[in-house]
C-alpha positions in Angstrom: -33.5 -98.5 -1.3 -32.6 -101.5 -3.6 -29.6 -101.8 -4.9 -29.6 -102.1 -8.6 -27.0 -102.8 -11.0 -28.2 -102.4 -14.7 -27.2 -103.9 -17.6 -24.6 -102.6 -19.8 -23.6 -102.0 -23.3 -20.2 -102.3 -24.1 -18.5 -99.5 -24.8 -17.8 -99.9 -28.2 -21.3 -101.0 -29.2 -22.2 -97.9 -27.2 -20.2 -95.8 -29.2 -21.5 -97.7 -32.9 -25.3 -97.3 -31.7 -25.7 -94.1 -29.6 -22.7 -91.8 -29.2 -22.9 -90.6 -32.2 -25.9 -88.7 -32.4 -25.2 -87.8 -28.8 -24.5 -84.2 -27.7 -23.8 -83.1 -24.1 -23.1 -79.6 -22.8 -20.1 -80.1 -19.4 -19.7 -77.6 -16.6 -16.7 -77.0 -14.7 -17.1 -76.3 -11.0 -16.8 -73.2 -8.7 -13.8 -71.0 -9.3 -12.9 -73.2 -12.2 -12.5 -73.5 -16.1 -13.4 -75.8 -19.0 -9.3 -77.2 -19.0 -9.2 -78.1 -15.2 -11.7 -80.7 -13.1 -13.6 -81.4 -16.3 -11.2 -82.0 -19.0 -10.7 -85.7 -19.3 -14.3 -86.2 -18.9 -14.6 -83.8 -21.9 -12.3 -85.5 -23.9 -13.1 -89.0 -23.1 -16.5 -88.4 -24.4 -15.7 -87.0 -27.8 -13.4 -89.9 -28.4 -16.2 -92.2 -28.0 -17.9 -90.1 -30.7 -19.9 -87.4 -28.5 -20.6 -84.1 -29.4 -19.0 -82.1 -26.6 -20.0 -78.0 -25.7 -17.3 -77.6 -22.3 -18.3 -74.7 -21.5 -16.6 -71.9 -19.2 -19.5 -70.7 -17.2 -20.3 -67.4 -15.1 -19.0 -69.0 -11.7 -15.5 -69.6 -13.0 -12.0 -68.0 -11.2 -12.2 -65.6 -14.5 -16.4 -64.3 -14.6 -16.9 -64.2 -11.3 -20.9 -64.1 -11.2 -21.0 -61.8 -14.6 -24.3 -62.5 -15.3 -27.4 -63.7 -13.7 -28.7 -67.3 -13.6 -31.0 -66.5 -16.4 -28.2 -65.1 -18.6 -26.7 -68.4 -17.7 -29.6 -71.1 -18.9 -29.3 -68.6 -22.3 -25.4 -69.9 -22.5 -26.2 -73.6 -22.1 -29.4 -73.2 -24.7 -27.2 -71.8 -27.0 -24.4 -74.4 -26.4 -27.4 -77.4 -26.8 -28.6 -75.5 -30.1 -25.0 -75.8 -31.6 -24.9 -79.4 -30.5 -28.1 -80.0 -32.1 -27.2 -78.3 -35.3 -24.1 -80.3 -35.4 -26.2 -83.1 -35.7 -27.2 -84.5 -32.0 -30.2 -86.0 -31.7 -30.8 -86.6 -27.8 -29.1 -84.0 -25.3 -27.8 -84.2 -22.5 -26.3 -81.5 -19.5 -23.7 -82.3 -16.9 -21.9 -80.5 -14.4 -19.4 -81.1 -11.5 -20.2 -79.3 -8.1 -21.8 -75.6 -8.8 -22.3 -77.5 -12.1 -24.0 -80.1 -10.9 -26.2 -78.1 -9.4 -27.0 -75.7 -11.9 -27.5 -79.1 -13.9 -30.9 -80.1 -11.8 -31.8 -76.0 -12.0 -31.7 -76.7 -16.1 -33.0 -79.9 -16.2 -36.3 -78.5 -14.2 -36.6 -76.2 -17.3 -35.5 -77.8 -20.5 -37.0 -81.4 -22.3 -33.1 -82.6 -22.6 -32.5 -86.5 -22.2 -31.0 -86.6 -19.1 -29.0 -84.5 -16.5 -26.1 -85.9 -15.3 -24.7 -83.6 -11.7 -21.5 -84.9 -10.6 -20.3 -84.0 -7.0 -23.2 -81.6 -6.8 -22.8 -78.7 -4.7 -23.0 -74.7 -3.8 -26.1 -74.8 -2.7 -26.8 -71.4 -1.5 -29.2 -72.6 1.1 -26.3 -74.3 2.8 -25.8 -73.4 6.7 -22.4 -72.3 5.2 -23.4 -70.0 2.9 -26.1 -68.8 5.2 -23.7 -68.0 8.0 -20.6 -66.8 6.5 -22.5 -64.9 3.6 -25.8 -63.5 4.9 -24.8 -60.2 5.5 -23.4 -59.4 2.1 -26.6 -61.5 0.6 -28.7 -58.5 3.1 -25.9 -56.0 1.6 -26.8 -56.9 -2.2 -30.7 -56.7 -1.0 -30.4 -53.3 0.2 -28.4 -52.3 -3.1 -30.8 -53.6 -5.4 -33.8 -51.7 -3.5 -31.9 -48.5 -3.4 -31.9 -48.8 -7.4 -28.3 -49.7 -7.6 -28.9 -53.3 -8.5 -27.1 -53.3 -11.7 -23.9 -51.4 -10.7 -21.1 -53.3 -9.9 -19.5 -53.6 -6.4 -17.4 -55.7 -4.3 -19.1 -58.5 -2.4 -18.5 -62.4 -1.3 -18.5 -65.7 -2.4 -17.7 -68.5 -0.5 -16.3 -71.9 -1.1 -14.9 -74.6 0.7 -11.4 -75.0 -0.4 -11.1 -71.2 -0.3 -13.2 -69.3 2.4 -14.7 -66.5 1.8 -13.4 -64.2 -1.0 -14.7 -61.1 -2.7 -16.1 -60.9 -6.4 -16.9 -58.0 -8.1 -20.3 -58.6 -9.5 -23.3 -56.1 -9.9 -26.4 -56.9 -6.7 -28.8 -58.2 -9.1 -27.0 -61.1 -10.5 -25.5 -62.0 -7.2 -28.6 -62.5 -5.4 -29.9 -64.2 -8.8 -27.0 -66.9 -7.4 -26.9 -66.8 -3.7 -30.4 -66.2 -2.5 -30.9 -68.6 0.1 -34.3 -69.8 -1.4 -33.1 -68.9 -4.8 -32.4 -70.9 -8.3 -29.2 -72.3 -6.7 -31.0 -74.2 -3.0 -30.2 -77.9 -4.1 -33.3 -79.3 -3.0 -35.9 -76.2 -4.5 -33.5 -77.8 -7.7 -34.1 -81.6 -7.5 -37.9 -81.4 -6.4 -38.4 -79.0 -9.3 -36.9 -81.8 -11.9 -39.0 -82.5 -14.7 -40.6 -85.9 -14.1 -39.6 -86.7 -17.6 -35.7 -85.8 -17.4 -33.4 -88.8 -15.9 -30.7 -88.0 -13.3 -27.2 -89.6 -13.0 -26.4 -88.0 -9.8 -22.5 -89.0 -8.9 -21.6 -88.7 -5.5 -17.9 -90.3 -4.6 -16.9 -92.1 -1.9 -14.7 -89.7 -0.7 -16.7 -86.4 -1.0 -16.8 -83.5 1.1 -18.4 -84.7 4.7 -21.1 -82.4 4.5 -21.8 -83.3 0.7 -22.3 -86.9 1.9 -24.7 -86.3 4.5 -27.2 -84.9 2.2 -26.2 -87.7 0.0 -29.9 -89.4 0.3 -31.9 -86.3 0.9 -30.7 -84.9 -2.2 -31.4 -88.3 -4.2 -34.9 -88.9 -2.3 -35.6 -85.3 -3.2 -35.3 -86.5 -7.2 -38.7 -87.7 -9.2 -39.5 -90.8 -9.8 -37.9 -92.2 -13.3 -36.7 -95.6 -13.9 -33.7 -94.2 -15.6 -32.3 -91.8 -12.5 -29.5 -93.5 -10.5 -27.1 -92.9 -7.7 -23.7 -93.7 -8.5 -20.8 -93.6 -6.3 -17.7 -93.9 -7.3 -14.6 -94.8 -5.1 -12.7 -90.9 -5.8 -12.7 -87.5 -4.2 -14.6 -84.5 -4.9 -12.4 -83.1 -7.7 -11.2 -86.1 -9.6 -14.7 -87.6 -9.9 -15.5 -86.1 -13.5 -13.0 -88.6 -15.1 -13.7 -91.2 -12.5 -17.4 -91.0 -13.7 -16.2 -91.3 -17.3 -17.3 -94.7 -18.6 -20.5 -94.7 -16.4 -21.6 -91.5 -17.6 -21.4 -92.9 -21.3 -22.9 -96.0 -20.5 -25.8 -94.2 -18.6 -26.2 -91.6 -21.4 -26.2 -94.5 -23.7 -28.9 -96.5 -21.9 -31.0 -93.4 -21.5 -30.6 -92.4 -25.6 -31.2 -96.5 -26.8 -34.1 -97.3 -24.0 -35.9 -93.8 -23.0 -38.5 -94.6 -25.4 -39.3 -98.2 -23.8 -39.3 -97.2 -19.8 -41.0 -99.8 -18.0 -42.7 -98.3 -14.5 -40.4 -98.5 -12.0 -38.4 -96.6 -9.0 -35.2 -95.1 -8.7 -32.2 -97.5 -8.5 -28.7 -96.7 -6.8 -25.7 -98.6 -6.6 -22.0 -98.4 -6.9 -19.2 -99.9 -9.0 
């Protein structure tokens, strides 16, 4: 892998030539909210002139899984409609962690400019998930077979920080999450990337050990487009939203003002 460092556009050209007619739908993270992880990132952006949709999403502390993925690519269409209504004119998504990797889910479905996943994880294909969440992923199975898929019940969720916790959510839209082979398996995500949509995948420095082990595989796994990067940052897991800032406008920037012009070429990473 070469190690490329592109060129960049000062910020406050950025801002003059680009921003402006730039939208970008955020996600916060597992068990979190638009005003947590995500803020600064959120409001950095809309000073530089972005038009900013931070959205609270179904895996937040509050929904809990309250709708199924499909329900959830309805939210962020709607959010991307509004932007574009508003007046953006290229589109971008970005999400930290279980937004990041609901990011590459959406960005397999939707002709948006780029997809930007920060600190991308939940994968539900994880030896995590699979161990300490199997049996109430075969539970939920059993439920939605018996014709009880829609009624809500206790079941699981894990996360790192946390363990495992229960949720009240109905079968169906659990499994519509945490099927191992499901929507939410990082890699079924990345291989399935439109060809035509860039990535910015962040991974910092100082993620979670397991995160950076699949660190390549999850980048390898990515499509070919002269605009996708790896970019790691020198921050942890949770704070690497607003350490991302400026590089997520610049790259957002670069993709809007050059997408048109690609020249052939391979995937780059580097860091700062």
């Amino acid at each position: 892998m070469v190690a490329v460092f592109a060129t960049t556009l000062p910020l406050a050209v950025a801002a003059e030539t680009a921003s402006s007619k730039l939208g970008i739908v955020i996600m916060h993270g597992k068990g979190g909210s638009p005003t947590r992880y995500v803020s600064e990132l959120a409001s950095s952006l809309e000073e530089k002139g972005y038009l900013v949709a931070n959205l609270e999403m179904p895996w937040s502390g509050r929904r809990n899984y309250d709708v199924s993925v499909g329900a959830a690519e309805k939210e962020v269409e709607s959010a991307l409609a509004g932007l574009r209504s508003k007046g953006a004119q290229k589109l971008f998504v970005a999400g930290h962690s279980q937004g990041g990797m609901f990011a590459l889910h959406f960005g397999g479905k939707q002709p948006i400019a780029g997809v930007i996943a920060i600190a991308p994880g939940g994968s539900a294909s994880g030896p995590d998930y699979r161990t300490k969440l199997g049996g109430y992923v075969e539970r939920a199975r059993k439920l939605v077979a018996d014709g009880k898929g829609d009624e809500k019940t206790t079941l699981y969720d894990f996360e790192g920080s946390k363990g495992v916790y229960p949720i009240i959510t109905s079968p169906a839209a659990y499994l519509s999450w945490l099927e191992p082979d499901g929507p939410m398996n990082i890699l079924v995500a990345a291989k399935g990337m439109n060809p035509q949509v860039p990535v910015l995948l962040i991974v910092p420095t100082n993620d979670y050990p397991g995160l950076l082990r699949m660190k390549q595989r999850h980048f390898n796994s990515l499509p070919g487009n002269p605009f996708t990067r790896l970019y790691e940052p020198d921050s942890s897991h949770l704070n690497a939203p607003s350490a991302s800032r400026d590089e997520i406008a610049r790259w957002t920037t670069e993709v809007a003002g050059k997408a048109d012009a690609a020249l052939p070429g391979a995937s780059a990473s580097w860091r700062p």
